[in-house]
Structures are given as structure tokens and as C-alpha cells.
C-alpha positions in Angstrom: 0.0 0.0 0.0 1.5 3.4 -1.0 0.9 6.2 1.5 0.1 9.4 0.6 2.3 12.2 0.2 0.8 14.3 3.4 1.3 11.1 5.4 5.1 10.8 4.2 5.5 14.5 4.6 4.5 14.7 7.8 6.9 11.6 9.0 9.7 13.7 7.4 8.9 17.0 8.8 11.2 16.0 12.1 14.0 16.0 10.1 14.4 19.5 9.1 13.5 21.3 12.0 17.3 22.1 13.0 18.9 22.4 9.8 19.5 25.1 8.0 18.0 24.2 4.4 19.1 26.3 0.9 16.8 25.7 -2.6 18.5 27.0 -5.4 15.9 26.9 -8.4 18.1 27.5 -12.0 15.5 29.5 -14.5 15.5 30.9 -17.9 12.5 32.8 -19.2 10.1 31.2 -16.2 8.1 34.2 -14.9 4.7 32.5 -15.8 5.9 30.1 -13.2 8.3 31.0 -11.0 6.4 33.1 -8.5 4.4 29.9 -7.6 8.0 27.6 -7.0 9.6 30.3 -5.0 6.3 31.3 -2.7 6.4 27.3 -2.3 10.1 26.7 -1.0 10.3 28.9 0.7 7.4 27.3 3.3 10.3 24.5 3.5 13.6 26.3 3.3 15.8 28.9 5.6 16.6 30.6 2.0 15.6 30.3 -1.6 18.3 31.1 -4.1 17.5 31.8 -8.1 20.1 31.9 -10.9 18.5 34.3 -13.6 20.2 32.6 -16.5 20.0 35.3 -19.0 16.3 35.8 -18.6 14.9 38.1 -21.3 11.4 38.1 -18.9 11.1 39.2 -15.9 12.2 35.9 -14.3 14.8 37.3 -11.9 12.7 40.5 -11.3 9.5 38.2 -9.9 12.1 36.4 -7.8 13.7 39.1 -5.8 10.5 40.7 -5.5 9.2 37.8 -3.2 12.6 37.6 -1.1 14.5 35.3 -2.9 18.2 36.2 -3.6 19.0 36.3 -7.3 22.2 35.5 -9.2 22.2 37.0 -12.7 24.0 35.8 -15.5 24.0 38.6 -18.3 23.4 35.8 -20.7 22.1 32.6 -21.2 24.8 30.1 -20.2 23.2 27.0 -20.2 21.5 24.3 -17.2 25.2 23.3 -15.7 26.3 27.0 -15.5 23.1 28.2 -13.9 24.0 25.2 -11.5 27.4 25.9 -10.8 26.7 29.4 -10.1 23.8 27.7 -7.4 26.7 25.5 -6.2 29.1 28.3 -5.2 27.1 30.9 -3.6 25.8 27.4 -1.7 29.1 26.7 -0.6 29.6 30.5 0.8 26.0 29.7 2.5 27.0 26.5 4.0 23.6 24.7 4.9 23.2 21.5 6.0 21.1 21.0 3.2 21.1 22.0 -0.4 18.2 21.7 -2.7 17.9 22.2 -6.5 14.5 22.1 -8.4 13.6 23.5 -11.4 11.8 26.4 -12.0 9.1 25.5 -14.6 6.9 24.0 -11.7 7.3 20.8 -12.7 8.5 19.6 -9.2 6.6 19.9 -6.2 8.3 22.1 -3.7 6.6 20.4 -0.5 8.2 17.3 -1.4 11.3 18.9 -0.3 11.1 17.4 3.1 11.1 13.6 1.5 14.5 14.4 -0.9 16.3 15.9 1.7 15.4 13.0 4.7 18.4 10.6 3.5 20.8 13.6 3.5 19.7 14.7 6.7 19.9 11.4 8.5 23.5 10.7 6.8 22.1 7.5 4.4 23.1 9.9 1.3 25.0 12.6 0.2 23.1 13.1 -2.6 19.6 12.3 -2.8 17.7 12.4 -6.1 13.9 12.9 -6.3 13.5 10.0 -8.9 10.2 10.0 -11.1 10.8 6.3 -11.8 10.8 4.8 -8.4 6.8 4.5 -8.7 5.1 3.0 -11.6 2.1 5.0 -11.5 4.1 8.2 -11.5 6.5 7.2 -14.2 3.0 6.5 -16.6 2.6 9.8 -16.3 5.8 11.2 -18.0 5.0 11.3 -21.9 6.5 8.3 -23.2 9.3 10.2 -25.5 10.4 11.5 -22.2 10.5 7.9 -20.3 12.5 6.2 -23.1 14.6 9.5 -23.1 15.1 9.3 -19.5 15.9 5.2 -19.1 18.5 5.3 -22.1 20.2 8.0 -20.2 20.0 6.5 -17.0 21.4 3.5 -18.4 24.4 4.7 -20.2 25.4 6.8 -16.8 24.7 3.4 -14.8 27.3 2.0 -17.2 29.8 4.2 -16.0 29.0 5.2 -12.5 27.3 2.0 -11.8 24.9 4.0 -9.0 21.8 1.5 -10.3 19.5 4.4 -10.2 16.4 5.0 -11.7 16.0 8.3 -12.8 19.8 9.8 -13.7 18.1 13.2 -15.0 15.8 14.8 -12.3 16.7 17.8 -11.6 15.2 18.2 -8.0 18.0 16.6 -5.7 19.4 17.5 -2.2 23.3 17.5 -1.4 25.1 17.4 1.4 27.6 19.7 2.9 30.3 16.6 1.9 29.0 16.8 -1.6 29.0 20.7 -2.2 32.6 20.6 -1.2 33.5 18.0 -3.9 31.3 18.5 -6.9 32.8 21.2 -9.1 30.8 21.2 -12.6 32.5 21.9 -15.7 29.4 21.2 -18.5 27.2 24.0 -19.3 24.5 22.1 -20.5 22.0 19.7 -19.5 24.8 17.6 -19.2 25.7 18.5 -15.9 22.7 16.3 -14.2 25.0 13.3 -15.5 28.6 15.1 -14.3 27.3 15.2 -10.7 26.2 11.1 -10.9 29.9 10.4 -12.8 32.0 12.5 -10.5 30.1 11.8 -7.2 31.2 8.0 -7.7 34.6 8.9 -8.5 34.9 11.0 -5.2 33.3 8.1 -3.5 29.7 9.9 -2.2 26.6 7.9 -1.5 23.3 8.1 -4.0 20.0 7.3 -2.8 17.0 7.4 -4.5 13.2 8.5 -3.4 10.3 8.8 -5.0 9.3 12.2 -6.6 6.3 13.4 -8.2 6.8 15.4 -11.6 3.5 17.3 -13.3 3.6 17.3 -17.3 0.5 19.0 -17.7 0.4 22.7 -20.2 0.9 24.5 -16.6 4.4 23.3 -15.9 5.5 22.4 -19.2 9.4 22.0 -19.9 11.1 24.8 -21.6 14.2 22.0 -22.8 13.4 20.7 -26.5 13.6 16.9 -25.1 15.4 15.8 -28.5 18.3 18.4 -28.0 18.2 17.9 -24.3 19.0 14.1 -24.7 21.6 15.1 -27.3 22.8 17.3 -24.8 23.1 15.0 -22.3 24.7 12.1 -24.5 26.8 13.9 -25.8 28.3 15.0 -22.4 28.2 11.2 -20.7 30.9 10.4 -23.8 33.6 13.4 -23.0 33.2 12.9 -19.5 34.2 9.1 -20.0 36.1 9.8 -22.6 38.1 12.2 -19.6 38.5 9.4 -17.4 39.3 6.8 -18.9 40.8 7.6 -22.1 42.7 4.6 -22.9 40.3 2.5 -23.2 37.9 4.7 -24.8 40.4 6.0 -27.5 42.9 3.8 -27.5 40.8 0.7 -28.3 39.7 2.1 -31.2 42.9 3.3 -32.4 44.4 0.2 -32.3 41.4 -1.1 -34.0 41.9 1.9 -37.1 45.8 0.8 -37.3 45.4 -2.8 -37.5 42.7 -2.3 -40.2 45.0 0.0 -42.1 47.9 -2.7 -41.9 45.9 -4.9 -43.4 44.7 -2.9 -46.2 49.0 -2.2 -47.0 49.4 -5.6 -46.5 46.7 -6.3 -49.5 48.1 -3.4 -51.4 51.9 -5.0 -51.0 50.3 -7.9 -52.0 48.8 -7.0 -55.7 51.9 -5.4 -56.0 54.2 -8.0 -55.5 52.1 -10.5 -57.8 50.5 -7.7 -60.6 53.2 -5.1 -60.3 50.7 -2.0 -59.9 49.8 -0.2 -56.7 45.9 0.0 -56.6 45.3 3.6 -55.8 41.8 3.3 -53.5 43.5 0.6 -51.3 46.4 2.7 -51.0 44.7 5.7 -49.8 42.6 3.6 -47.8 45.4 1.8 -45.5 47.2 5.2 -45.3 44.4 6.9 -44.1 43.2 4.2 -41.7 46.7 4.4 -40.6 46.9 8.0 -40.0 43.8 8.2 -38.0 44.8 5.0 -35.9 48.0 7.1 -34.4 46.2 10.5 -34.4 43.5 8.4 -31.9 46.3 6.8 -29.9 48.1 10.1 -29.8 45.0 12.1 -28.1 44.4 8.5 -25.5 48.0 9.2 -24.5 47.5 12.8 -24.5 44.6 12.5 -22.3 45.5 10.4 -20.3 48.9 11.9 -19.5 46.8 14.8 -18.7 44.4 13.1 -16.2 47.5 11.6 -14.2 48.9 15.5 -13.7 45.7 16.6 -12.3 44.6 13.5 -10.4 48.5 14.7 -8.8 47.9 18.4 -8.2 44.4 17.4 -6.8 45.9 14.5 -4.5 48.4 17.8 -3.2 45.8 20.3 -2.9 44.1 18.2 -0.7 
């Protein structure tokens, strides 16, 4: 039997009565909507933070007018740099808690209390509001969305191995541990799958509760889902590419070169029986060649690079 969301509210509510909680809601061009996610957060935070990514509405004006505090980006730098921007005035904050949700309304703010629990009591340094988790919630994603979402989820399982659910929600809490660590580089949407990657290379727990997510024409996405999943794609192959570039690169390098030798070996072939060099296997084994040691240059390139910084990190700390 499923309880209701007041019932597991009010089970949760214990847990936040002496922390000091921080939303930070990433928007761009929300002001239809973002009055209504603010006015809500703030019932269940100590402070609600906005990034005004380059808003040409009044977005960032609606915000501040209801006592959020508002970071403004001059112009529209993408999801993971409305994030990072979250992150680091976050850090300068330091709650116990931090929250991110998006500002289209889509997430329910008063559901806060049931992302943030496993931070809270230490089972999680990041907890993700999953959409998944519950059948009867996930039927009510468009289907385009769902198949987005689980191809996504399983290519970042592939790599971070986390078993979740639901890799792209964008309403998660974080621990103090877990603001410390996480320092995004993508811009894009691809920064939901940077935090998953990175917090299992930093060793931080993941947990997983269930979330509700309204798709109706009143909180409707402002992310073109077929670009967004390109996005995201896209990102989950440089960041792996990034860390572990050898295999990724220098696989297929090796793969291009032995190819190649075997088209020369052909082409030595006709010419040591015909006497004539044919020209389109000629071209092809030099090029196949070419590429093959251009591939194996950048995996040792790369990954000379990642040993240098794993280094200055390991000093730093």
C-alpha cells in the first residue's frame, strides 16, 4: 500500500527542524511560473536562491520581489552554468542542506522534506527525487520522455554503476560533503549526469526517493527533449572519454591501425604479384593508418593529462 504524500510529509517533517536548508531553483525565461516555485520553498527552506540565467522576462525580477536572492548571468549560459553558479554561492551559504529544483513547476516544492530525509539522516550525500521509483508516477511522463530518460539513465549506470532509476531529475538534495567535492564543468544539461559520474569517483553515496513530476500545459518544460537528450549524450561520452581515455580512445585506435595494416598488407600484396599499386586501397590503408595514431596520440594525451591533475588534486588536498 502506498501512503500518501501528506502522510510521508508529515513523518519527514522531524528531520528539518534544525537544519539550516538552501533551494536553489536554475530558471530561464520562467516568470509565468516562477512566483508559484519560489512562494512554495520557501514554506520549506531557511533561504531560496535563483540563478537568472539570462532571462529576457522578468524571471529574476519576480524572484527578488518575493525575497529570494537572485544570481544574474548577463546571458544565457546554459543548465550546468546556472548550476554551478547555485553550487558556489551554496558553498559560501553552508547549509546542511542544499536543494535544487527547477523552476518551470514541474516539481513539487513540499516534497522537499522527502528528498532531503536521507541527507539529513546521513544514508546519502546526494539524494535524487526519482520519477521512476513509482510505476504509476512514471506513466505519467510522456512516453518520448520515459524512453529519453531510461536510455540515459542506463548509459550513466554504465559508468557510475549507482543503479538508479531516474539519472536526469533535476530536484535533488546535497550534502555539505557533496557541495565541497562536486565542481561542474558542463554548461548544458549535461551536468545532471557530471554530478552522478563524478560523485562516484569522489566516493559519495546516492539514494533514490520517489518524486512526483507534473507534465501538464501549466508546468511544461522549456528544454526541447530531443536536443536535451543530445545534450546530455553527448556529455556522458567526453566525460568518460576524460576518465578513462585509454580504453575509450585507445581501443579504437588500435582497431583503425590494425585495419589499415591490413589494407598495405593487401596493397603489397597485388603489387608484388600484378606489379601495380591500386590507388583506392592505397589511400585507404594510409588513411586508416593515419587516423589510428592521431587516436592513440589524443588517449595518451589525455591520459597523461588526467594523471597530472589526479597529482595536483591529491596535493591540494
Amino acid at each position: 500500500m502506498v501512503e500518501s504524500l501528506d502522510t510521508r510529509v508529515r513523518a519527514s517533517e522531524a528531520f528539518i527542524e534544525r537544519s539550516f536548508v538552501v533551494v536553489g531553483i536554475p530558471a530561464f525565461n520562467e516568470e509565468k511560473t516562477i512566483a508559484k516555485v519560489v512562494l512554495k520553498a520557501q514554506k520549506y527552506a531557511d533561504k531560496v536562491l535563483v540563478c537568472d540565467d539570462g532571462s529576457t522576462d522578468m524571471t529574476g525580477e519576480i524572484a527578488e520581489k518575493l525575497g529570494a536572492e537572485v544570481i544574474r548571468h548577463d546571458r544565457n549560459l546554459g543548465y550546468g552554468a546556472a548550476l554551478r553558479s547555485l553550487f558556489k554561492r551554496a558553498r559560501e551559504l553552508n547549509p546542511d542542506v542544499f536543494i535544487t529544483l527547477d523552476g518551470d513547476d514541474q516539481h513539487n516544492p513540499a516534497e522537499i522534506q522527502l528528498v532531503i530525509k536521507p541527507v539529513i539522516e546521513g544514508e546519502a550525500d546526494i539524494a535524487i527525487g526519482s520519477r521512476l521509483i513509482d510505476e504509476g508516477l512514471a506513466k505519467t511522463m510522456p512516453w518520448y520522455r520515459r524512453a529519453g530518460v531510461k536510455l540515459i539513465t542506463k548509459l550513466t549506470n554504465s559508468s557510475a554503476n549507482y543503479g538508479i532509476k531516474d539519472a536526469q531529475s533535476g530536484f535533488r538534495a546535497y550534502s555539505r560533503k557533496a557541495l565541497e567535492r562536486l565542481d561542474l564543468l558542463e554548461d548544458g544539461m549535461g551536468a545532471s549526469v557530471e554530478i552522478l559520474l563524478y560523485a562516484k569517483k569522489h566516493g559519495l553515496k546516492v539514494k533514490e526517493v520517489s518524486a512526483s513530476c507534473r507534465y501538464d500545459d501549466n508546468a511544461k518544460s522549456t528544454h526541447n527533449p530531443l536536443r536535451h537528450g543530445v545534450d546530455v549524450i553527448m556529455s556522458i561520452f567526453r566525460l568518460v572519454v576524460e576518465e578513462k581515455p585509454l580504453l575509450c580512445l585507445g581501443l579504437p585506435g588500435l582497431a583503425f591501425l590494425f585495419v589499415g595494416a591490413f589494407f598495405g598488407a593487401w596493397m603489397l600484396q597485388i603489387y608484388a604479384l600484378e606489379h601495380r599499386i591500386v590507388t583506392n586501397i592505397a589511400l585507404a590503408a594510409i588513411a586508416l593508418i593515419l587516423i589510428g595514431l592521431f587516436i592513440l596520440f589524443a588517449s595518451v594525451t589525455l591520459y597523461a593529462i588526467s594523471r597530472v591533475s589526479k597529482k595536483l588534486n591529491n596535493k591540494v588536498k
